[in-house]
C-alpha positions in Angstrom: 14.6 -13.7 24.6 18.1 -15.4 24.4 18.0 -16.7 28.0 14.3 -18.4 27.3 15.6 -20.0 23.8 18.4 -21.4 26.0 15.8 -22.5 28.6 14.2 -24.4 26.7 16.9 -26.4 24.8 19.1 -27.1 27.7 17.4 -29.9 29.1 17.8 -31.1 25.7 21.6 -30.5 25.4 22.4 -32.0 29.0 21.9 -35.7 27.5 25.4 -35.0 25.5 27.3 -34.6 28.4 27.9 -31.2 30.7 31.0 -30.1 28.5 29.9 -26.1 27.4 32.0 -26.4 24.3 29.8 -29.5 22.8 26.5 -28.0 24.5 27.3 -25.0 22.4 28.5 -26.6 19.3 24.7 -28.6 19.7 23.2 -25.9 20.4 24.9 -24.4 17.0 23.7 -27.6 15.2 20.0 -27.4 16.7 19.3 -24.0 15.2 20.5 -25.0 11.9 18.0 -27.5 11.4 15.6 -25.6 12.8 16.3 -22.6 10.3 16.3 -25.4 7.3 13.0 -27.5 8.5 11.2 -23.7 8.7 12.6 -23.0 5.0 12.1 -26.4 3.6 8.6 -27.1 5.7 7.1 -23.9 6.5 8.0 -21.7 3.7 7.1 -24.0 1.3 3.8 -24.7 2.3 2.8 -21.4 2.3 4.4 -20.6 -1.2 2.3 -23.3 -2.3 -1.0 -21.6 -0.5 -0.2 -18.5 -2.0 0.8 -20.5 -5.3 -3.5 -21.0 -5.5 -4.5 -17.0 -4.9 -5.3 -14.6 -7.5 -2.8 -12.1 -6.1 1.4 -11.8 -6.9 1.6 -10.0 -3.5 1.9 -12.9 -1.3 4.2 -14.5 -3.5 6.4 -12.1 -3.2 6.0 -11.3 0.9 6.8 -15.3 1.4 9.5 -15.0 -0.9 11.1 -12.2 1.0 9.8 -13.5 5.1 12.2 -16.9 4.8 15.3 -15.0 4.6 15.0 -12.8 7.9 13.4 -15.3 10.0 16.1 -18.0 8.6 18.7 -16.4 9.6 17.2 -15.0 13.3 16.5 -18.3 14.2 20.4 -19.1 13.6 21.4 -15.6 15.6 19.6 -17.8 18.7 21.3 -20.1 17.6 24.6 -18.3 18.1 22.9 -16.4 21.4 22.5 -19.7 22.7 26.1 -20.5 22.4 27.3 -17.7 23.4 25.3 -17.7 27.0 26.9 -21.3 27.6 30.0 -20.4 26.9 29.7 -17.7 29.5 32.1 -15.4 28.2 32.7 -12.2 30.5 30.0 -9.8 31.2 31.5 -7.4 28.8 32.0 -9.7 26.1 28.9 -10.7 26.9 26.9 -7.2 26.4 29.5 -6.6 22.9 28.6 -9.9 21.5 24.9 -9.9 22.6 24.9 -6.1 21.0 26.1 -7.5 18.0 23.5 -9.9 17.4 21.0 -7.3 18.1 22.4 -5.4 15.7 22.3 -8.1 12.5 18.8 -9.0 13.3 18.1 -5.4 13.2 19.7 -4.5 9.6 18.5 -8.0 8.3 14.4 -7.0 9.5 14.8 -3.7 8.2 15.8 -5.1 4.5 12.8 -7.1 4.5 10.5 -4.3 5.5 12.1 -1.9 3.4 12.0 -4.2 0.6 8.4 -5.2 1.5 7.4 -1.6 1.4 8.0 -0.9 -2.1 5.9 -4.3 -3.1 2.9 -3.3 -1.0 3.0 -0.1 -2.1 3.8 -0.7 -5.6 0.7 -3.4 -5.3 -1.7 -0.7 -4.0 -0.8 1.9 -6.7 -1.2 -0.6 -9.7 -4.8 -1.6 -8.1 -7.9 -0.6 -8.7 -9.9 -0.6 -6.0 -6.7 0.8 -4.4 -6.2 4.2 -1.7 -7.2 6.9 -4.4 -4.3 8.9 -2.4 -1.7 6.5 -3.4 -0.9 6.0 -7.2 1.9 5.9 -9.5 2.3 9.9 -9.5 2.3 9.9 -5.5 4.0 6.2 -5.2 7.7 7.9 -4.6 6.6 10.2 -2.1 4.6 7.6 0.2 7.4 4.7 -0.7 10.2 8.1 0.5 8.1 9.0 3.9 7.6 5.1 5.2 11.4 4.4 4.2 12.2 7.1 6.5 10.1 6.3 8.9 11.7 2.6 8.6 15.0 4.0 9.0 14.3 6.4 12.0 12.8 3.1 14.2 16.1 1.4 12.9 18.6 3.9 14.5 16.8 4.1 17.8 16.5 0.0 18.0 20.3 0.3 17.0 20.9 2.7 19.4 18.8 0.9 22.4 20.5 -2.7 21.1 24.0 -0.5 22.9 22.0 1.1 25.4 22.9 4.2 24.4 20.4 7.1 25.5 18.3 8.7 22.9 16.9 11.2 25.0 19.3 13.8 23.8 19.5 12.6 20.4 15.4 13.0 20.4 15.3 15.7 22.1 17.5 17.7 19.4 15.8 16.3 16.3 12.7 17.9 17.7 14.6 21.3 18.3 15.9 20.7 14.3 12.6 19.7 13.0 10.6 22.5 14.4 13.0 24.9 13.0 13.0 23.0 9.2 9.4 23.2 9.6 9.3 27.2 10.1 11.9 27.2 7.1 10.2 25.4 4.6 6.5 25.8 5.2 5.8 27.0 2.1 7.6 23.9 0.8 5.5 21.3 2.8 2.4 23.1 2.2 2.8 22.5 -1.8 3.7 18.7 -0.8 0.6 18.5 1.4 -1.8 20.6 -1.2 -0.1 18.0 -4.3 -1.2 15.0 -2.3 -4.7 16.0 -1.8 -5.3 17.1 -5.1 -4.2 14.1 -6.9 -6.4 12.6 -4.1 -9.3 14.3 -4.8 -8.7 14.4 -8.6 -10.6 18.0 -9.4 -8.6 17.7 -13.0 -6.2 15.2 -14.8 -4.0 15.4 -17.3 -5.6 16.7 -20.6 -8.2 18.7 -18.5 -9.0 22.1 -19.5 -9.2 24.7 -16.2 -10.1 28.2 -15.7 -9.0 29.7 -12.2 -10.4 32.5 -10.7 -7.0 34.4 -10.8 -7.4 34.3 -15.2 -5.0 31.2 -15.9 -6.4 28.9 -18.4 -5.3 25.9 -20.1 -4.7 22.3 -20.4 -3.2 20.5 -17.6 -0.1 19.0 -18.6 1.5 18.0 -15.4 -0.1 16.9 -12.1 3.5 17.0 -9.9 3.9 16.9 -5.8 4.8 20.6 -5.6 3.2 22.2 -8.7 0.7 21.7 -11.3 1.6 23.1 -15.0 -0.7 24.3 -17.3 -0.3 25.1 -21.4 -2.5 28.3 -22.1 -3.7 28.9 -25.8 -0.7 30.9 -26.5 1.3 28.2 -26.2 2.6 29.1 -23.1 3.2 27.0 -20.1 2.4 28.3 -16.8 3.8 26.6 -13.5 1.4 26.8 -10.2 2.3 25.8 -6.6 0.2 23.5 -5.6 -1.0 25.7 -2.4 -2.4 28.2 -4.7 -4.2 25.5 -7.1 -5.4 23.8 -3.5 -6.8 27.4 -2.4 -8.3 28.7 -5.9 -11.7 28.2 -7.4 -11.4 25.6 -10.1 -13.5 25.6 -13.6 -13.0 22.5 -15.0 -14.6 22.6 -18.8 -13.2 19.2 -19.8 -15.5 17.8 -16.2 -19.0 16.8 -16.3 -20.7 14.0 -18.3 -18.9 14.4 -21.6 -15.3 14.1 -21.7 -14.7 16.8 -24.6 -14.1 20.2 -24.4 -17.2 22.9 -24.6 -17.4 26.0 -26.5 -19.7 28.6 -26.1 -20.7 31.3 -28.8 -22.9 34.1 -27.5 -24.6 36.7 -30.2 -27.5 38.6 -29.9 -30.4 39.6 -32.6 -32.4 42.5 -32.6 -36.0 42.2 -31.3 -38.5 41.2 -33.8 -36.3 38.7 -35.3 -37.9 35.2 -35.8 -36.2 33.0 -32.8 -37.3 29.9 -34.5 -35.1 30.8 -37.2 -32.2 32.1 -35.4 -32.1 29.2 -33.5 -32.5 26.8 -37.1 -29.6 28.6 -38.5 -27.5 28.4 -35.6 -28.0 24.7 -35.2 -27.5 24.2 -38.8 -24.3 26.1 -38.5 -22.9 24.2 -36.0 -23.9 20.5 -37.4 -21.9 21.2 -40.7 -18.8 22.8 -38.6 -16.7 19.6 -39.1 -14.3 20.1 -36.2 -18.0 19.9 -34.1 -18.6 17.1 -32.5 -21.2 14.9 -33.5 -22.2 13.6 -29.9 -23.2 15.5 -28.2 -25.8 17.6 -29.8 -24.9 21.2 -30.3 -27.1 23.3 -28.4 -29.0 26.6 -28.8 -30.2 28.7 -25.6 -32.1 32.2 -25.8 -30.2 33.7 -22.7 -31.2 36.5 -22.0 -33.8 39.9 -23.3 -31.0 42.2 -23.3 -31.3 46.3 -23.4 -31.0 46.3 -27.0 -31.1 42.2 -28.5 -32.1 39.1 -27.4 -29.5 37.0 -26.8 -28.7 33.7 -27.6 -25.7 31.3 -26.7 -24.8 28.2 -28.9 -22.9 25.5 -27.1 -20.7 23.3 -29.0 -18.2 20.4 -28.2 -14.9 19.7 -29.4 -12.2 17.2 -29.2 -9.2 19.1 -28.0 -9.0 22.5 -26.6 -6.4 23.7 -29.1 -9.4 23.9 -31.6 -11.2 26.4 -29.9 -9.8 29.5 -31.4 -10.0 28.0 -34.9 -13.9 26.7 -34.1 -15.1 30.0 -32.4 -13.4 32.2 -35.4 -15.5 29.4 -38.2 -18.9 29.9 -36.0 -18.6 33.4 -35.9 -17.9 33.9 -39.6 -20.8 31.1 -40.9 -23.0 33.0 -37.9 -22.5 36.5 -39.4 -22.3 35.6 -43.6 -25.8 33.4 -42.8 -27.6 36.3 -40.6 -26.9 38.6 -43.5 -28.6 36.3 -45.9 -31.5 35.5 -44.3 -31.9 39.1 -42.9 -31.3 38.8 -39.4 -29.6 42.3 -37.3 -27.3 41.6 -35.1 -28.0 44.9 -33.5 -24.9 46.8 -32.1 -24.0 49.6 -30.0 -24.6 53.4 -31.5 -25.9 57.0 -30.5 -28.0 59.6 -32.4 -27.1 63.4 -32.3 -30.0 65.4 -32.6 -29.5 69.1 -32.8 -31.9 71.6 -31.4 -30.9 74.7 -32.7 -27.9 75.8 -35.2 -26.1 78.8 -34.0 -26.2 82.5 -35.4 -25.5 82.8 -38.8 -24.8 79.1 -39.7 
């Protein structure tokens, strides 16, 4: 690339004469207007271009582009110079290294810099990558700055042709055996990803796994998700278990309140009509119900000794639901007594046959 860059402005730096030292300090000179006509021409124009979009990203790319390429254009500059001076070969290779080397570090502050803005951008959209938001924004912006660095050592490396085989060739050996040592690890990091991916709760959420834990979610994190139970209590699960386990969500569906159920059973012969007009009128005057939506009355089930019915009920936060069920079942129980409803419950009869002698 340096040789061509020469090739092309020699012919131009042979009208001043064939001394190297002015050929060089020219060719100096001729990238440094270069550099300035792309800032002042270029770079402005597009700033402008961007100046009439809807979107602060390529404002802020521009902003960032002028500085590497500025300055790469006067590293030809300086390459240029350099190959008409014709230094020795080894100066030559040290020098040309060098150069390498600058355009490498200054390109990989623009990209890492650039990487956080287009990330940052995608995260704050929309109509973003539902796998990349502002809970999994330090992870993704972590991965692609390592990934930025890794390329940087091996161009570093190849700008002093040194061999990476060996170097490669071990990091596989290390990252095979990291792998082994903290699967357990990376599969919480892979199972966090995907969940806040596929969003099956949020923060606020009431859950019911199949293992018993229930609660509201409190914290969606990249290696666990925490739960607070009704006790008050907050539980921390790894993220591979959450990933593997059955998920109840009671806070999901088209209502984003929490549901309570109330199950109680009357004997048979009761008026259902009734049952369910008390039960409804229960819930309505419950003032921790919520208005919208309706509370609702179901006859479940004919059960071996009631028929059974289940009143559904919504609530605001799941905290209430102790205090709400405990209200219901109370109200349920004084109003079944006054309007002579059984609730039947569970009993046995002894009958005796025969009294023994002399009783």
């Amino acid at each position: 690339m340096f040789e061509e860059f020469q090739s092309a402005i020699l012919p131009f730096l042979t009208i001043f004469g064939d001394d190297r030292y002015i050929q060089a300090l020219l060719a100096l000179a001729l990238s440094l207007v270069a550099a300035l006509v792309f800032n002042r021409v270029i770079i402005s124009g597009l700033k402008k271009l961007a100046a009439h979009t809807s979107l602060d990203l390529d404002d802020h790319l521009i902003g960032l582009l002028h500085a590497p390429i500025y300055y790469s254009i006067l590293l030809l500059g300086i390459a240029s110079a350099t190959l008409i001076l014709s230094p020795p070969a080894l100066t030559l290779n040290i020098i040309f290294s060098l150069i390498q080397s600058v355009a490498i570090i200054i390109w990989v502050v623009f990209f890492l810099r650039s990487n956080r803005i287009l990330l940052t951008s995608i995260s704050r959209n929309e109509k973003r990558l539902k796998i990349v938001h502002h809970q999994t924004l330090p992870l993704f912006l972590n991965l692609f700055n390592i990934i930025i660095v890794v390329l940087t050592v091996y161009f570093l490396f190849s700008a002093w042709n040194i061999d990476m085989t060996a170097w490669l060739a071990s990091a596989g050996i290390v990252g095979i055996a990291v792998g082994f040592a903290a699967k357990d690890t990376l599969a919480n990091l892979f199972s966090g990803v995907f969940i806040m991916a596929d969003a099956p709760y949020k923060i606020g959420d009431f859950i019911v796994l199949d293992t018993g834990e229930r609660g509201a979610v409190t914290h969606i994190g990249i290696r666990s998700t925490r739960i607070l139970t009704r006790a008050d209590v907050e539980v921390t699960i790894p993220n591979s278990v959450m990933g593997n386990s059955k998920i109840t969500n009671e806070s999901g569906g088209p209502y984003e309140k929490y549901r309570c159920h109330v199950s109680v059973g009357v004997a048979y012969g009761s008026d259902i009509d009734k049952v369910r007009e008390i039960l409804t009128s229960i819930a309505q005057a419950e003032k921790l119900v919520c208005v919208d939506p309706e509370p609702r009355v179901r006859f479940r089930l004919f059960g071996a000794s009631s028929l059974d019915f289940d009143l559904q009920v919504w609530i605001q936060k799941p905290v209430m639901r102790g205090s709400v069920v405990d209200s219901l079942n109370s109200e349920i129980y004084r109003q079944f007594n006054e309007h002579g409803i059984e609730i039947p419950y569970s009993k046995q009869d002894l009958y005796i046959k025969e009294l023994p002698a002399g009783q």
